[in-house]
N, C-alpha and C positions, 0 to 999 in steps of 0.2 A: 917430585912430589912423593910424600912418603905416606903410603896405606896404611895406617890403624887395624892389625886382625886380632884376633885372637883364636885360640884353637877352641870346634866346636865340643869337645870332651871334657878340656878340665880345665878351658878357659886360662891357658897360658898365652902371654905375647912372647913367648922366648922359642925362636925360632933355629933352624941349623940346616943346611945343606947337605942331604945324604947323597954320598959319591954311589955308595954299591944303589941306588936309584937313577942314577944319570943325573943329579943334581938335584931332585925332586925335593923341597922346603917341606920339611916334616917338626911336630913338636920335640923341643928337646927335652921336654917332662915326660909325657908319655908315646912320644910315634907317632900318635896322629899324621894324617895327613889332610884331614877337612879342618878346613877356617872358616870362619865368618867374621866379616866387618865388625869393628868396635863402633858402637853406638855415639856418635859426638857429642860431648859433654853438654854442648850448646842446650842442643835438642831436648834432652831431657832433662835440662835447668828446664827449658822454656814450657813443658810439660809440667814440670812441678807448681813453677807459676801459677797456671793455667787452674789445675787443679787446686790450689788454695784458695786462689779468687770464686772460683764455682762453689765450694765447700763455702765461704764467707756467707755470697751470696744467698746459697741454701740457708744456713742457722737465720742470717738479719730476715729472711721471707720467711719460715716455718717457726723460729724462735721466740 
């Protein structure tokens, strides 16, 4: 199963194996060494949804 990160500083997925760390996955843009999860596309399709029907909603009641 392959994790989706990305680095928490400038937001690269391009990652690299640094040896003088013992192997430690660091960004290959800037060094980093913090990630965070990439957001699943799914999800914030499914948020965007959401929020157009609720904006509908509001104008056909307030409009």
């Amino acid at each position: 199963m392959i994790v989706n990160r990305v680095c928490f500083k400038c937001g690269s997925s391009l990652f690299v194996s640094d040896r003088s760390l013992g192997g430690k996955m660091v960004c290959s843009r800037c060094g980093s060494s913090l990630f965070k999860n990439k957001p699943s596309s799914f999800l914030t399709r499914k948020k965007l949804i959401f929020l157009a029907i609720g904006i509908a909603i509001f104008i056909i009641i307030f409009g």
